[in-house]
C-alpha positions in Angstrom: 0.0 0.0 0.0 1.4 3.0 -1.0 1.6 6.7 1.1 -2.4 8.6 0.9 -1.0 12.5 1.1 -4.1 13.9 0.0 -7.8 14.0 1.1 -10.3 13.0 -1.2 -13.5 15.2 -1.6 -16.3 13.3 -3.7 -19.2 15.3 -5.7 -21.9 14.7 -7.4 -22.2 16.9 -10.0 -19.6 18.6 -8.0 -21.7 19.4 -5.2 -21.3 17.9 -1.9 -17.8 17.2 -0.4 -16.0 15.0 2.1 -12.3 14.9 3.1 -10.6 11.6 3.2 -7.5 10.2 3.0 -6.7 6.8 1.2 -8.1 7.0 -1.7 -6.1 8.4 -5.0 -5.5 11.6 -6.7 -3.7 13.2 -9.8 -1.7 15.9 -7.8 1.8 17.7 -9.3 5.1 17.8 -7.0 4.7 20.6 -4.9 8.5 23.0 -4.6 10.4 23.0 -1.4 8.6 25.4 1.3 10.8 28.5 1.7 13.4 27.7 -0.7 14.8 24.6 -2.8 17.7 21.7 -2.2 19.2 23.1 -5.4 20.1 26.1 -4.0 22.2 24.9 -1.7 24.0 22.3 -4.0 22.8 19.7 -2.3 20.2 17.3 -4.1 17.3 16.0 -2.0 16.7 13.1 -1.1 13.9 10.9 -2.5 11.7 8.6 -0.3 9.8 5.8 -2.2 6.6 5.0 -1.7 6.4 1.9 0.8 4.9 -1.1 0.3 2.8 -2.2 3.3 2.2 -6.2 4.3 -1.3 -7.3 3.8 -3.3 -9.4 6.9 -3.1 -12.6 6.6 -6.0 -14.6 5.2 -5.8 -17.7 7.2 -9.0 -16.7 9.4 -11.0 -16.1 6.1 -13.8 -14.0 6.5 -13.7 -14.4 10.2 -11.3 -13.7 13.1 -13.4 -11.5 15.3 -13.6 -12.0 18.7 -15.1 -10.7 21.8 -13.1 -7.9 24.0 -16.0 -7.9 27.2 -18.5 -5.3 27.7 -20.2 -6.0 24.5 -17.0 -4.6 22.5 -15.7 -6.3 19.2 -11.7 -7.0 18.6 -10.8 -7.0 15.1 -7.9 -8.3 14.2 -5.7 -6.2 12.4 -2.0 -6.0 10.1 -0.2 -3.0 11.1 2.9 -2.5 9.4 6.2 0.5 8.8 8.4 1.3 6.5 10.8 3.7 7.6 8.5 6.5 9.5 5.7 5.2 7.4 2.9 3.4 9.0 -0.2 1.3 7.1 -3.3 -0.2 9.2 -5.1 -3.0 6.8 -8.0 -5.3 7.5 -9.5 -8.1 5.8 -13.0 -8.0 4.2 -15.6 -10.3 2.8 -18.0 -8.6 0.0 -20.8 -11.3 -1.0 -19.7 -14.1 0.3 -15.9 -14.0 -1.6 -13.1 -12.9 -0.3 -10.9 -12.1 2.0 -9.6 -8.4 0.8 -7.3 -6.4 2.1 -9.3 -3.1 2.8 -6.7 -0.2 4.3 -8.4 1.4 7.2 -9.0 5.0 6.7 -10.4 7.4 8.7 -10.0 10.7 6.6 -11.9 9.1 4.0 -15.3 10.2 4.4 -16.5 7.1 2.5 -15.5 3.3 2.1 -13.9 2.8 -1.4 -13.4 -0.1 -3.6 -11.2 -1.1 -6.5 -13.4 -0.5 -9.7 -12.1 -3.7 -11.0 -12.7 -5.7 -8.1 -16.4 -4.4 -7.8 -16.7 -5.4 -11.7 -15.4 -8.8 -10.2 -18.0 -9.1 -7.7 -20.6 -7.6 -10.0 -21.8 -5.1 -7.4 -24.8 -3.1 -8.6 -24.3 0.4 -10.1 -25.9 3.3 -8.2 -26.4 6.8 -10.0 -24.2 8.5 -12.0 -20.8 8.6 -12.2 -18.5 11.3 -9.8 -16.1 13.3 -9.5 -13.6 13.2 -7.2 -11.2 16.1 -6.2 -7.6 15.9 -4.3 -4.6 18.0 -4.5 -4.4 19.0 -7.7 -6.6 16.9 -9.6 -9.7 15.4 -10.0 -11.0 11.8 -11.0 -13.9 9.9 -12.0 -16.0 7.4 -9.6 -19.0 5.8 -9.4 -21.1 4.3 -6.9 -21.8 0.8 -6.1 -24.1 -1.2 -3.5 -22.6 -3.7 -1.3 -25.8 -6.1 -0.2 -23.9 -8.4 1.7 -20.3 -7.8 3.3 -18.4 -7.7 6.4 -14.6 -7.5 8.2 -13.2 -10.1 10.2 -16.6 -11.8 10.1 -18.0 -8.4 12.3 -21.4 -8.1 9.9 -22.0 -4.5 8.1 -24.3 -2.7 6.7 -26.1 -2.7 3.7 -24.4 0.5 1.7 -22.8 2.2 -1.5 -19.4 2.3 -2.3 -17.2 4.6 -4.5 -16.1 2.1 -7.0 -12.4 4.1 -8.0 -9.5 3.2 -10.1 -6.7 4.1 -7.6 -2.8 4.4 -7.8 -1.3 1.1 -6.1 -5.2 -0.3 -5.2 -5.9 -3.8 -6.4 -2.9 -5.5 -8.0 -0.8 -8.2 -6.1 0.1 -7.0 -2.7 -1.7 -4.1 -3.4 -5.0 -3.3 -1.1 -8.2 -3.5 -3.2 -9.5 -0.5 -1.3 -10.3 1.6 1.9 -12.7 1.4 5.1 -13.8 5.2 5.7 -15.1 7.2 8.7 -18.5 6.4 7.3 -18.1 2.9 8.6 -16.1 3.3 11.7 -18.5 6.4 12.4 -21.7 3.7 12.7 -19.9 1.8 15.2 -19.7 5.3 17.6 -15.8 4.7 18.2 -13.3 2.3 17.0 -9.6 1.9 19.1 -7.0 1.5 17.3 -3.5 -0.3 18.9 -0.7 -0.2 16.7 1.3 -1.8 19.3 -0.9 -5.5 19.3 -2.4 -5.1 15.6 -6.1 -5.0 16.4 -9.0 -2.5 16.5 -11.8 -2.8 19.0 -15.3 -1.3 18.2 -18.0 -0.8 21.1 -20.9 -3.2 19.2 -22.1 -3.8 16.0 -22.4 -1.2 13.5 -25.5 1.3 14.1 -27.8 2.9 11.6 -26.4 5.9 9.3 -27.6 9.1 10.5 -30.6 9.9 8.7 -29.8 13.6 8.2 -26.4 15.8 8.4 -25.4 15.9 11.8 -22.4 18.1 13.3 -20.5 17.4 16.7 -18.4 20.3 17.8 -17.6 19.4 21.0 -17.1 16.6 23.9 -20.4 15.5 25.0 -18.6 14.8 28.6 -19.7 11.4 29.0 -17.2 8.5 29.1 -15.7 6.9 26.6 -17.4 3.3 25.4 -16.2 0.6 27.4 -13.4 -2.2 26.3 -12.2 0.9 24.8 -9.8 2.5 27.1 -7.1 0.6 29.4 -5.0 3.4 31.0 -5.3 6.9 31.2 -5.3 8.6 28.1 -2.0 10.8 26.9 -3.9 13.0 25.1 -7.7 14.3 24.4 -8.8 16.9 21.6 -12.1 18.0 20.8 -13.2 16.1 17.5 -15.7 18.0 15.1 -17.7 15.1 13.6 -19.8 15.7 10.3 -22.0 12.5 9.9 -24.6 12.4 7.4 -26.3 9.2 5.6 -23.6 8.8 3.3 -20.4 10.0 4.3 -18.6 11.1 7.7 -15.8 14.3 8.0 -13.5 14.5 10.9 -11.7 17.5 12.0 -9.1 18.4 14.8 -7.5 21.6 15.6 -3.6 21.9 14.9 -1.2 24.7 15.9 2.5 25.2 15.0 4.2 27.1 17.1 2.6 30.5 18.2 0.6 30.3 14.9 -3.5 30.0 14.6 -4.8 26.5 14.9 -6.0 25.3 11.2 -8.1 22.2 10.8 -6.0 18.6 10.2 -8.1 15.3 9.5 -7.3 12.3 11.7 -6.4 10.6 8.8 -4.7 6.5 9.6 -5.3 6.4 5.6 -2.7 8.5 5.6 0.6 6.9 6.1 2.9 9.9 7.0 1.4 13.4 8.2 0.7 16.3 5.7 0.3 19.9 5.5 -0.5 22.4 3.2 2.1 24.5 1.4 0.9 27.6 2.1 0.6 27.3 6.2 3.9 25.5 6.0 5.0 28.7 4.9 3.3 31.1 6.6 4.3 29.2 10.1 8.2 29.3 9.0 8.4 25.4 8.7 12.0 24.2 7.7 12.4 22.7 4.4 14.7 19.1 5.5 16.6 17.7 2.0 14.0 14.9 1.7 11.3 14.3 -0.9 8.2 11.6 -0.8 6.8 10.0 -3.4 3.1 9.6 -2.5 0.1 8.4 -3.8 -2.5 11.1 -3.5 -6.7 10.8 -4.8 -5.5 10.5 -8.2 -1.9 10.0 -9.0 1.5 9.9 -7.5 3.2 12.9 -6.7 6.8 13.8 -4.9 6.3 16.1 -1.9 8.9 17.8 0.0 9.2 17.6 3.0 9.3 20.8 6.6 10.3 20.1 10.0 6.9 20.7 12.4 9.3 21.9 15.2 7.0 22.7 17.8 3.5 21.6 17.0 0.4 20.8 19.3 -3.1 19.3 19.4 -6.0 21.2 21.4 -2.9 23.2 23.0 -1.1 19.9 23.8 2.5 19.4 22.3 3.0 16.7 19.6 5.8 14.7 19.1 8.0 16.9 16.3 8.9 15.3 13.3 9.0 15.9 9.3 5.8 16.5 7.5 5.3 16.3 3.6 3.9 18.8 2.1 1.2 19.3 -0.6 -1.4 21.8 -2.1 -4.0 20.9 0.2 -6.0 23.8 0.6 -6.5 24.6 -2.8 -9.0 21.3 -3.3 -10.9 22.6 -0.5 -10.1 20.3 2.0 -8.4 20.3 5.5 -5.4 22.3 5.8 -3.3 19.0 6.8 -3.4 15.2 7.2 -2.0 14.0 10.9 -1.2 10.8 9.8 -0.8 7.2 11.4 3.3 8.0 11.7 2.5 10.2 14.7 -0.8 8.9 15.8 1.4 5.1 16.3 3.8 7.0 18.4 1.1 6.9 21.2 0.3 3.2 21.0 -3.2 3.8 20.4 -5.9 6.0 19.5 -9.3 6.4 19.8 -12.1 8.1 17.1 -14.5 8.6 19.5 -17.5 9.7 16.8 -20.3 9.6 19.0 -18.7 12.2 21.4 -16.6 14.3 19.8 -13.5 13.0 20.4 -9.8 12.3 19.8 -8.0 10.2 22.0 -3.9 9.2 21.8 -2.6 6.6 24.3 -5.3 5.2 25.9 -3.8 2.7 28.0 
């Protein structure tokens, strides 16, 4: 599975949108932030993109088992290469499979491989739509999954964006991407990267059946199974749930600088953010490149120090951050990706309250 450094934004008829982050884009290099390698006469260097393991698919389309209080433990593959981190599950879809779905909470909406869909001769929905990312746009279209589920844990009945995506579907490739939409239903979903598993609450609720917006923490506790220790860290979550897709925000701050809006995004193998506030926050170009994948092609991004950075006034753990023309798809002004969200151990998306939650026990 290859690096997701840009969020995807689907449309129809290019009206509504949704961030997300593990889906595939056509976006150009972006320059060095505040200045170039070549200037100095030194050549940067170039990260490839990594190439994740898959879960294994002895269990089949089970593997599941109960965590006590009613919560789920799905069994996960997390992998890294280099500073990169990947998070994939496997998933049946009408009785065939397993697939390796990526799990991806910036996408607003779960995406399959259009070739695998055509495979599995899933219906089509609609008309076809476009997708936007940083800078470009592709083509989807929808598709209904009657049947399917992950690790044997049953799901809903729903569409799909059925997507041709960079480094999606071939061998020891994912065939595509679990989004917020799903994890959203379940009201929270852990994720350990230290023991490879996720633990949901239950079984999967309803979709909202209008928009619905969560600002801030509801107060009450988080779902139990959920949380073993004391959490290292918890930031307000605004949560945009609707019947067909799900937005997460969070609020980032470099330095002294004013807080802009980052997606949660474990789609996202390495954090992201966006030229521009890279610039305007003084962020120090390092003489690294990374190839990524982005919503619809593969791109080279350079890379900034964060230096001192913090979520909901709380420090992060510095590091370098690629860079790309995020805001000018109209999407969030940076990705914090699963390579600082694994530093914790853990996280929570705590969608039902409003919540982010690093190092939960």
């Amino acid at each position: 599975m290859a690096v997701v450094a840009a969020a995807i934004a689907l449309a129809s008829c290019g009206d509504s949108s949704g961030a997300g982050g593990t889906t595939a884009s056509s976006a150009t290099s972006s320059a060095p932030v505040g200045g170039s390698s070549a200037a100095s006469g030194t050549a940067a260097r170039t990260i490839p993109i990594p190439t994740f393991a898959l879960p294994s698919k002895a269990a089949g389309c089970h593997g599941a088992r109960p965590a006590g209080g009613g919560a789920i433990r799905i069994p996960a593959r997390v992998s890294k290469v280099g500073p990169n981190v990947g998070i994939l599950v496997n998933v049946c879809i009408e009785g065939k499979g397993p697939f390796p779905f990526a799990v991806d909470t910036g996408a607003s909406k779960v995406t399959i491989n259009a070739e695998l869909a055509d495979r599995l001769k899933l219906p089509r929905v609609g008309s076809s739509e476009t997708f936007r990312g940083a800078g470009c746009t592709g083509e989807g279209q929808e598709r209904r999954i009657t049947s399917w589920s992950v690790a044997g844990v049953p799901l809903r009945s729903q569409t799909a964006t059925g997507a041709n995506l960079p480094d999606f579907g071939g061998a020891g490739q994912p065939d595509g991407l679990i989004g917020s939409d799903v994890w959203g239903a379940f009201g929270a979903v852990r994720i350990d990267f230290a023991h490879g598993d996720l633990v949901v609450p239950g079984h999967e609720g309803p979709p909202p059946r209008k928009e619905a917006l969560i600002k801030k923490p509801a107060g009450s506790p988080l779902p139990a199974g959920l949380v073993s220790g004391r959490p290292r860290l918890v930031a307000p979550m605004s949560v945009e749930a609707g019947p067909t897709q799900t937005i997460i925000v969070v609020g980032v701050a470099f330095g002294a600088h004013p807080v802009v809006t980052f997606t949660p995004d474990t789609g996202a193998s390495t954090s992201v953010v966006d030229s521009s506030v890279a610039k305007h926050a003084g962020l120090v170009p390092v003489e690294i490149k990374e190839r990524q994948n982005t919503v619809c092609s593969v791109a080279t991004a350079p890379e900034v120090e964060s230096g001192a950075w913090s979520l909901a006034g709380k420090p992060l753990l510095p590091q370098s951050i690629a860079t790309a023309n995020l805001l000018a798809s109209g999407v969030a002004a940076g990705l914090l990706g699963a390579d600082q969200m694994s530093h914790y151990g853990s996280v929570i998306f705590d969608y039902r309250g409003g919540r982010l939650v690093l190092g939960a026990g």
